[in-house]
FIDO-435488 format. One record per atom (N, C-alpha, C, O): atom name; x, y, z; residue in one letter. Coordinates in nm, 3 decimals. Layout:
REM FIDO-435488
   atome        px        py        pz   residu
      CA         X         Y         Z        A
...
This chain:
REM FIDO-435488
   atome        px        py        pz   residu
       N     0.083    -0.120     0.000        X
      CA     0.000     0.000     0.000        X
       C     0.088     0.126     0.000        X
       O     0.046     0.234    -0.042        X
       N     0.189     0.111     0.040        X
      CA     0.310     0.230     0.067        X
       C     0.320     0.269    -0.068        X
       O     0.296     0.381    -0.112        X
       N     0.369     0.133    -0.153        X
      CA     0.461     0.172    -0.256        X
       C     0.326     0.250    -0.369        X
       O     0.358     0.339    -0.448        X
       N     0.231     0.216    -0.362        X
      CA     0.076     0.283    -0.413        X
       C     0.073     0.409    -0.383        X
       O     0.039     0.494    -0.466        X
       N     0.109     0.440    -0.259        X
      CA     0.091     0.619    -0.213        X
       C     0.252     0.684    -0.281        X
       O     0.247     0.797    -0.331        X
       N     0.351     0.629    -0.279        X
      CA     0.452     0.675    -0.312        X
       C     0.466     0.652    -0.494        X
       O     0.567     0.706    -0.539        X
       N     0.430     0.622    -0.536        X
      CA     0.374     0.627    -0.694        X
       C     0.271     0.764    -0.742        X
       O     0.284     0.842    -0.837        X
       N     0.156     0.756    -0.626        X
      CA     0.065     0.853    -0.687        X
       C     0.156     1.028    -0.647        X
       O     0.115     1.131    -0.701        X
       N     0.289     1.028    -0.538        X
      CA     0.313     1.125    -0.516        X
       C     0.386     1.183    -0.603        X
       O     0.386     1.302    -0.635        X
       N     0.485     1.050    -0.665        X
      CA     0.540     1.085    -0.738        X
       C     0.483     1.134    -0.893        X
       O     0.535     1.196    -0.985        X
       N     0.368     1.082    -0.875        X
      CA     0.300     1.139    -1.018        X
       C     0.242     1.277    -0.986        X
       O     0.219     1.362    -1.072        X
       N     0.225     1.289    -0.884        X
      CA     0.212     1.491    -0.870        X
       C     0.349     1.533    -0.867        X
       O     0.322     1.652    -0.887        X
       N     0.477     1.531    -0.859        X
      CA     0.594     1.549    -0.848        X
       C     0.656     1.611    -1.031        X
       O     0.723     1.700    -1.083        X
       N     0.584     1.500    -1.064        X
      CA     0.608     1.523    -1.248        X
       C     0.566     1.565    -1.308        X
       O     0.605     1.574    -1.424        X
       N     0.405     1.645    -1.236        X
      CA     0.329     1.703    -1.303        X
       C     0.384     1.896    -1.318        X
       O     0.364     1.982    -1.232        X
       N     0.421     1.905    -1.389        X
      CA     0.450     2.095    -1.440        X
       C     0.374     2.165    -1.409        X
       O     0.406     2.284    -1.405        X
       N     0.197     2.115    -1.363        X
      CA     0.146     2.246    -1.348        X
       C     0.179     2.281    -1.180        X
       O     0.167     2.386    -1.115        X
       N     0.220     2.165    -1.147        X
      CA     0.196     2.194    -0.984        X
       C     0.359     2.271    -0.966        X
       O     0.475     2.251    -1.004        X
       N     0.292     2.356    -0.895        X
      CA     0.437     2.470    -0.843        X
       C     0.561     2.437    -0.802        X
       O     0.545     2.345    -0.722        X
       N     0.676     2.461    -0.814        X
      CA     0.795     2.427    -0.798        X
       C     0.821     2.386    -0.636        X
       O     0.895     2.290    -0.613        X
       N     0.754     2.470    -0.512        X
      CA     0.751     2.431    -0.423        X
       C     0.710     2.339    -0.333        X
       O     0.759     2.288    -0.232        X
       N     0.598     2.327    -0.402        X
      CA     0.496     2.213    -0.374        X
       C     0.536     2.073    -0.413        X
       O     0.521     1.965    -0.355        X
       N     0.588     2.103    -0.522        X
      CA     0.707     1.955    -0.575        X
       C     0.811     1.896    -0.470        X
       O     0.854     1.786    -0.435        X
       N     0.829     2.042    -0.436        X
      CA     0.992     2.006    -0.370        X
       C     0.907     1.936    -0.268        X
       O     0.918     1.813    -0.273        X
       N     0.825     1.985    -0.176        X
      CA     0.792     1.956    -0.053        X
       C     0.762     1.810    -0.049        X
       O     0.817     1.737     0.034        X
       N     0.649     1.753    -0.165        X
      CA     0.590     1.647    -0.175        X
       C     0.735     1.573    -0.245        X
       O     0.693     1.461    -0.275        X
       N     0.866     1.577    -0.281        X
      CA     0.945     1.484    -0.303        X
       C     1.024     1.504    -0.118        X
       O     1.051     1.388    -0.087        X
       N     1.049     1.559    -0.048        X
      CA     1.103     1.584     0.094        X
       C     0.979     1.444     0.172        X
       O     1.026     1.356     0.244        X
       N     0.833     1.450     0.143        X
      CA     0.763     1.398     0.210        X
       C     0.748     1.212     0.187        X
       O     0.698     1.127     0.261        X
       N     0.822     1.196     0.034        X
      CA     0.828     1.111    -0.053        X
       C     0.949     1.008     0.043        X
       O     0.934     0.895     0.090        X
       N     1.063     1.097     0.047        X
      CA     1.187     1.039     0.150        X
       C     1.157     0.994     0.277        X
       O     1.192     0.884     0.319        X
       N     1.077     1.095     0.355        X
      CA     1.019     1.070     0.483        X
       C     0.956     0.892     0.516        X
       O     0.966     0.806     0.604        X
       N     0.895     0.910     0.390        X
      CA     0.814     0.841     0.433        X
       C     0.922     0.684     0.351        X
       O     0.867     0.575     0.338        X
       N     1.003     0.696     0.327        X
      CA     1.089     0.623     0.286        X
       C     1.197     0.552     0.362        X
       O     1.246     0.439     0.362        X
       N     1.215     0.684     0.436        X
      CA     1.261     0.640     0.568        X
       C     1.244     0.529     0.644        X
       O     1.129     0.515     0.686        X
       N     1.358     0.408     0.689        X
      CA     1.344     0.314     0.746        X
       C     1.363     0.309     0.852        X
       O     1.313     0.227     0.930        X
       N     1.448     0.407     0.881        X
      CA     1.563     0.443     1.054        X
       C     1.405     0.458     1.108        X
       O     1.406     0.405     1.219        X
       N     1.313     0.491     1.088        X
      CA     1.191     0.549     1.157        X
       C     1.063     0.454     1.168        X
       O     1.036     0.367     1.085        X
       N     0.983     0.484     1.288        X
      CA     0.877     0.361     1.263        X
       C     0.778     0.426     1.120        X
       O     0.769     0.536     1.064        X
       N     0.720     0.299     1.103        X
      CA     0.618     0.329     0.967        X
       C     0.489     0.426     1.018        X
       O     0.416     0.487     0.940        X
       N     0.473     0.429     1.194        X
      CA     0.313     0.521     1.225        X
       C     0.417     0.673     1.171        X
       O     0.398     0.755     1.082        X
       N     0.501     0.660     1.250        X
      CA     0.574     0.831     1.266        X
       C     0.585     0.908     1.075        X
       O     0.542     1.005     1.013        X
       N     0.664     0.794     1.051        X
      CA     0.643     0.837     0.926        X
       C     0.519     0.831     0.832        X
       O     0.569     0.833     0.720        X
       N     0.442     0.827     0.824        X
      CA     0.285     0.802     0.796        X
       C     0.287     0.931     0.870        X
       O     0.308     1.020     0.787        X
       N     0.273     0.983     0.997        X
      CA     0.170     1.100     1.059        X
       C     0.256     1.232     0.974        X
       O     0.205     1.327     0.914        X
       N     0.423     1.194     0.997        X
      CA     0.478     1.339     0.935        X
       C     0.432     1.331     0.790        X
       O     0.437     1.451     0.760        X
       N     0.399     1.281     0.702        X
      CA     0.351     1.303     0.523        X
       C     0.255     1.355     0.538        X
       O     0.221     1.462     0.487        X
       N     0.164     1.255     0.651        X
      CA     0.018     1.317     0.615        X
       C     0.033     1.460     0.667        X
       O    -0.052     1.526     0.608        X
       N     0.103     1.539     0.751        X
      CA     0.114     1.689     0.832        X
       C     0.152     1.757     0.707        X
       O     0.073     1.845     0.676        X
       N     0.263     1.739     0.617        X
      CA     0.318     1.795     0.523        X
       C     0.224     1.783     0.396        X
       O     0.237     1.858     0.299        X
       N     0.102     1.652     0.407        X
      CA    -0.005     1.691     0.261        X
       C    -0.069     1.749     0.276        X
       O    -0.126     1.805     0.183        X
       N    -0.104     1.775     0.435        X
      CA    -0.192     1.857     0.488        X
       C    -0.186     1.966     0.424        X
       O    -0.263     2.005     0.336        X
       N    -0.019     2.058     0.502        X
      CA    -0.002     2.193     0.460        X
       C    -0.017     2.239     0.296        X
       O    -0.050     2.349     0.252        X
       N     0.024     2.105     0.217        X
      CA     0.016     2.146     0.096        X
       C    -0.092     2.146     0.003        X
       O    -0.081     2.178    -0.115        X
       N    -0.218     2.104     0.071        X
      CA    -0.345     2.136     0.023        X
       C    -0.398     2.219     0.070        X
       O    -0.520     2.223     0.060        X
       N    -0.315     2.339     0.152        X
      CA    -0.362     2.469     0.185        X
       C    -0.308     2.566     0.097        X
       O    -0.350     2.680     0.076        X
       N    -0.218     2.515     0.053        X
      CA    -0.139     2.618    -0.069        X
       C    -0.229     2.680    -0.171        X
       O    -0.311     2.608    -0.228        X
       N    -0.222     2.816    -0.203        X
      CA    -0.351     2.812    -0.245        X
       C    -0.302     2.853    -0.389        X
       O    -0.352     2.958    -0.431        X
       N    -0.219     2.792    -0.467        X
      CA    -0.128     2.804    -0.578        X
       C    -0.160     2.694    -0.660        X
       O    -0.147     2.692    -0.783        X
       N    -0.212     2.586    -0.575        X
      CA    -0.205     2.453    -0.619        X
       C    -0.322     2.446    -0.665        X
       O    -0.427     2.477    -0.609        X
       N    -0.296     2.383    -0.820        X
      CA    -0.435     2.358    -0.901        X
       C    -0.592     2.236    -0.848        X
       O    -0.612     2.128    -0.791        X
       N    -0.633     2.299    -0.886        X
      CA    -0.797     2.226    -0.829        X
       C    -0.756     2.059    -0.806        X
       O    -0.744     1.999    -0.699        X
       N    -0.739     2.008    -0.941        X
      CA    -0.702     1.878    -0.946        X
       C    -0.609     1.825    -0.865        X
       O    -0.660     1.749    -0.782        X
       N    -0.477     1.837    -0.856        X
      CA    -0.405     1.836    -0.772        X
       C    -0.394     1.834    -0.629        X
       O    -0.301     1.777    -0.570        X
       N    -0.488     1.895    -0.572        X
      CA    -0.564     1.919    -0.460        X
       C    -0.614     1.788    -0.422        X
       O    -0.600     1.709    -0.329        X
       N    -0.689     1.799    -0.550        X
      CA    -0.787     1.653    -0.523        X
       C    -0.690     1.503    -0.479        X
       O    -0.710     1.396    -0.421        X
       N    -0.587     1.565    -0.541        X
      CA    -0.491     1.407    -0.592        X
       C    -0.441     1.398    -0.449        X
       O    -0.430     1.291    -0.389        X
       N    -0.408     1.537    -0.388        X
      CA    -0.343     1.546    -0.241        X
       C    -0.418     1.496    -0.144        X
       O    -0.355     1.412    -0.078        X
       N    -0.524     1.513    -0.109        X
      CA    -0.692     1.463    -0.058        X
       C    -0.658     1.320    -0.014        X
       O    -0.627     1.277     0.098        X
       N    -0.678     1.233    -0.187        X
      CA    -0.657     1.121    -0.189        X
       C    -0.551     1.054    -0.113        X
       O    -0.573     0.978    -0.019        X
       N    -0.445     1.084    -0.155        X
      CA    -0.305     1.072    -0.055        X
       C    -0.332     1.078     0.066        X
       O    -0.329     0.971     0.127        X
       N    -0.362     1.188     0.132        X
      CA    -0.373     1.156     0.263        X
       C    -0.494     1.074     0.318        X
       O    -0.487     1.033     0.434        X
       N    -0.585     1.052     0.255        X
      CA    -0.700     0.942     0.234        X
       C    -0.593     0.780     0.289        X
       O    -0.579     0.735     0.402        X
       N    -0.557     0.748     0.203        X
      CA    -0.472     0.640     0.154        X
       C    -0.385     0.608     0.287        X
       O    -0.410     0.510     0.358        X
       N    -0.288     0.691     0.312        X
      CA    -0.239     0.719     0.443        X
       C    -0.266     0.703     0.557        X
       O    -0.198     0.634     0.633        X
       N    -0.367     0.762     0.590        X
      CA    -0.455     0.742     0.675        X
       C    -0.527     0.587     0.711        X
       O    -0.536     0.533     0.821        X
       N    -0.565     0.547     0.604        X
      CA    -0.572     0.409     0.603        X
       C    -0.483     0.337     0.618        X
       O    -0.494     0.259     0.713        X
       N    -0.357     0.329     0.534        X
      CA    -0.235     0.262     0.620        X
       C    -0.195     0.253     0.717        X
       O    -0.130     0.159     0.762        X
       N    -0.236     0.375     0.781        X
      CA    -0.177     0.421     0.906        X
       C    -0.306     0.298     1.035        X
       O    -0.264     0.256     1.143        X
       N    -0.446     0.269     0.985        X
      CA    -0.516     0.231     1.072        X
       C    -0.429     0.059     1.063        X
       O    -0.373    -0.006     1.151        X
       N    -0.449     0.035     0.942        X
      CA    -0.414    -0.096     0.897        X
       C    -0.279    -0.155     0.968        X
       O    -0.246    -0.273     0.958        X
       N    -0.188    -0.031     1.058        X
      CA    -0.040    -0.075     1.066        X
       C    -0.092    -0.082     1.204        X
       O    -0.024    -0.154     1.277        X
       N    -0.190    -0.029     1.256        X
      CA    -0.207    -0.048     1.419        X
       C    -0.270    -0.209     1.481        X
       O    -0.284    -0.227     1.602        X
């Protein structure tokens, strides 16, 4: 299910319309959560904090938004599934 959320991030990552910052952030959140040194809840809560902020961005196109939504949707569910 990880490697599913880390696919769809990376497909907002590649997308040009989404802002240069918002990229960066969501590839920073991409590592995080890649992170092994760390448990899988911790890393799960810090992505979802960081998709959070970035579906407040208010730069970020409609769609995209949506795609961010989903993500932390997804997450969230992993996150129940790992408890």
């Amino acid at each position: 299910m990880i490697d599913e959320i880390i696919t769809l991030m990376e497909e907002l990552v590649n997308e040009r319309t989404v802002p240069r910052n918002v990229r960066a952030k969501i590839e920073e959140a991409i590592n995080n959560l890649k992170d092994e040194n760390k448990d899988l809840e911790t890393r799960i809560g810090t992505v979802i904090a960081t998709m959070d902020e970035i579906s407040n961005d208010p730069n970020l196109p409609v769609y995209a938004r949506t795609k961010v939504w989903n993500i932390v949707s997804r997450l969230e569910a992993a996150r129940s599934q790992n408890k």
